[in-house]
C-alpha positions in Angstrom: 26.5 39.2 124.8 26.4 40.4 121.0 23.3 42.5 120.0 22.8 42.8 116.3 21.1 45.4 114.6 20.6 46.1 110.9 20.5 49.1 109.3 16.8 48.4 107.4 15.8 48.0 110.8 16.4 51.5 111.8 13.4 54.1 112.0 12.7 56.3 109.2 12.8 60.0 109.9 13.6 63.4 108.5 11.6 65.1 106.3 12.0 64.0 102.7 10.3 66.7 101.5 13.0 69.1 102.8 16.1 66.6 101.1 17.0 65.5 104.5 16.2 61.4 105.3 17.4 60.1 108.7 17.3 56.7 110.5 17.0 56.8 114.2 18.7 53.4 116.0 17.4 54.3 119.4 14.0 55.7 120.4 14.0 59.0 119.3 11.4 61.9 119.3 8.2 60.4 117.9 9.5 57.0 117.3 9.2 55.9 121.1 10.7 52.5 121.9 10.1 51.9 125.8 12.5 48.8 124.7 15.5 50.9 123.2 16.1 54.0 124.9 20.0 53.6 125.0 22.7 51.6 125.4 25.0 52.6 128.2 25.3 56.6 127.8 24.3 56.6 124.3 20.8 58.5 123.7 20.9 58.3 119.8 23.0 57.2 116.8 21.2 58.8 113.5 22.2 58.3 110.0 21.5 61.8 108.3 21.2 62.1 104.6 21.1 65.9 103.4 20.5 66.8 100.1 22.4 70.0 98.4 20.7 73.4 100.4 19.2 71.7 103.1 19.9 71.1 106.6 18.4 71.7 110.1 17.9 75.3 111.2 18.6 76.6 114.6 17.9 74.3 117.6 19.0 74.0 121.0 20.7 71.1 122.7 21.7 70.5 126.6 23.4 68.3 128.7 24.9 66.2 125.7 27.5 65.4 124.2 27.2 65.0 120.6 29.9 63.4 118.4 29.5 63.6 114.6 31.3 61.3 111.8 30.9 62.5 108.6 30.4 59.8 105.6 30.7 62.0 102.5 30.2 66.0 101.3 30.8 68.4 104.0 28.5 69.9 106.9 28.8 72.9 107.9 27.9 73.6 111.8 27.5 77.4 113.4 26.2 77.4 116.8 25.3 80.3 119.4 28.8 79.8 121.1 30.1 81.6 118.2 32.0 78.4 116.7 31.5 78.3 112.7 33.3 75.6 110.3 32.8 72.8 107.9 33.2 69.1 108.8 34.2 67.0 106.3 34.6 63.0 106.0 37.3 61.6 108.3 36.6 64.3 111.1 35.5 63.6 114.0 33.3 67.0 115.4 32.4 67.2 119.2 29.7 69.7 120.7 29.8 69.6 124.1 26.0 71.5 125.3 26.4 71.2 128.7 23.7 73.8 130.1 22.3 75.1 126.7 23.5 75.8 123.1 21.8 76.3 119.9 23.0 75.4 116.5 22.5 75.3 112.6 23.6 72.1 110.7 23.1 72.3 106.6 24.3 71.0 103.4 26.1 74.0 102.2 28.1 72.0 99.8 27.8 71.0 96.3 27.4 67.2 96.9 24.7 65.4 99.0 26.2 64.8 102.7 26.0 61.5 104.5 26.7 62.3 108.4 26.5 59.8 111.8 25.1 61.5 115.0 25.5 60.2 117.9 24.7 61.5 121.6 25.8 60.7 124.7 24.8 61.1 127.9 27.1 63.1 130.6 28.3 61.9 133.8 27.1 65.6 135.5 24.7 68.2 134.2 26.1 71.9 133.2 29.0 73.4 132.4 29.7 75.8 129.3 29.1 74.4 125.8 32.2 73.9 123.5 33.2 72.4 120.1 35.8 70.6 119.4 36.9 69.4 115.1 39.6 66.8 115.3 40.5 66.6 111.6 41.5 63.6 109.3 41.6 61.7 112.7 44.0 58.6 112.5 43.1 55.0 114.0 45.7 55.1 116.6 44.5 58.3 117.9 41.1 57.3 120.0 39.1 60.5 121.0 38.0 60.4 124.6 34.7 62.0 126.0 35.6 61.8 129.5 32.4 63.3 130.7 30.4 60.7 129.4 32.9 57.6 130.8 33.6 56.9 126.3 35.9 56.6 123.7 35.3 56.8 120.3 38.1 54.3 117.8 37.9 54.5 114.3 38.9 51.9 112.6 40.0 51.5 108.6 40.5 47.8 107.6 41.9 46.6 104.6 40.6 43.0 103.2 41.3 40.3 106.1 42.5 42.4 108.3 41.7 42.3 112.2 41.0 44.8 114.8 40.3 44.2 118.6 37.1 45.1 120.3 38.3 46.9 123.4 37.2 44.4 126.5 35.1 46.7 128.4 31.7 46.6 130.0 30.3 48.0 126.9 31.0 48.6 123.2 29.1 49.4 120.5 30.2 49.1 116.7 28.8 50.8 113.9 29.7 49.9 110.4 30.1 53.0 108.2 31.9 51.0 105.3 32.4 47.3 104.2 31.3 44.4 105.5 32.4 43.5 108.8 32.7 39.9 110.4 32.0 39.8 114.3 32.0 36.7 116.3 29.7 34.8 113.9 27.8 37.6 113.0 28.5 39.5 109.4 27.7 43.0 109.4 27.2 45.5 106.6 27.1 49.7 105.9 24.4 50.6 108.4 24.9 47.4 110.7 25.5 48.0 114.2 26.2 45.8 117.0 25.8 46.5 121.2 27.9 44.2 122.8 27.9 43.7 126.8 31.0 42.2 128.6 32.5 40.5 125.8 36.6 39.9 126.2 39.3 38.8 123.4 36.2 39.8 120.8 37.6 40.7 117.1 36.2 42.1 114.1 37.5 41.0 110.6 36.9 42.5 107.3 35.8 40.6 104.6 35.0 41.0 100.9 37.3 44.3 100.8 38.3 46.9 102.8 35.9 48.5 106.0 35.8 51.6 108.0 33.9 51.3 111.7 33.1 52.8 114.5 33.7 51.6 117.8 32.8 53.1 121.6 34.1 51.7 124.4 32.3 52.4 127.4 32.6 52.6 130.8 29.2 52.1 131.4 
């Protein structure tokens, strides 16, 4: 089963006021969603835009795992754990807040930022909070968050090209770039699509090259 869901649909957050605009695909904070809560062990996949000097100041996260995929500028991350760098597009950054962390997440850069969040659920509670930067990650090097029974594939088309869907009991695929074809489903920047048991599924880039997203999860 193939669950489309466009990027206008998302729900508006962020505080525009402050430059920072985010669309929440999943019930999230004030935008409650009985309907959409997650998908498997994923709690949230926002769309962050940050203009030049802004950024969220220090919060605190636990139990989950939160992968970020920047889009374009650079974010720069300093958290309690004593971890301070700057993620820029192609890296894939992994906080890990097992029983507590807090962190600071800002535009320090001299361009707006474009950043994907997502946050997954772990398999068990605690642990100690770490941070991981894979950078310029390639498509034939998956990163795994065994904790939370996913793996994250990128995946850079050019114009035609294919690219499996893993068969597993869930996936989920996010279009960051391009457009996207998907079983008979065409999906565009923003576009995102849960799917539940699906085998021998492809996606197929068309109109130009695409960059996406893709979990595979275990449950």
């Amino acid at each position: 089963m193939i669950s489309v869901h466009r990027s206008d649909d998302r729900y508006r957050g962020g505080d525009e006021t402050a430059g920072i605009v985010t669309r929440h695909a999943l019930s999230f904070g004030p935008h409650y969603d009985p309907d959409n809560l997650r998908f498997g062990p994923i709690l949230a996949c926002n769309e962050e835009r940050l203009e030049r000097g802004s950024g969220f100041e220090e919060h605190s996260h636990s139990h989950t795992e939160i992968v970020t995929w920047v889009v374009e500028g650079e974010l720069t991350h300093r958290d309690s754990a004593g971890h301070s760098t700057v993620v820029r597009a192609g890296d894939v950054a992994h906080l890990s807040a097992a029983s507590g962390v807090r962190h600071v997440e800002r535009n320090d850069g001299t361009d707006p930022l474009t950043f994907l969040q997502m946050w997954l659920a772990p398999r068990e509670p605690g642990g100690e909070p770490s941070y991981t930067v894979v950078p310029g990650i390639a498509d034939s090097t998956p990163y795994a968050l065994p904790g939370a029974g996913a793996m994250l594939h990128v995946r850079r088309l050019t114009g035609g090209e294919r690219t499996a869907v893993p068969d597993a009991v869930r996936a989920y695929v996010h279009v960051v770039r391009g457009r996207v074809a998907l079983d008979d489903e065409e999906l565009g920047p923003g576009d995102a699509a849960r799917i539940t048991g699906a085998e021998g599924l492809e996606a197929v880039a068309v109109a130009g090259p695409a960059e996406l997203l893709v979990w595979e999860l275990a449950g």
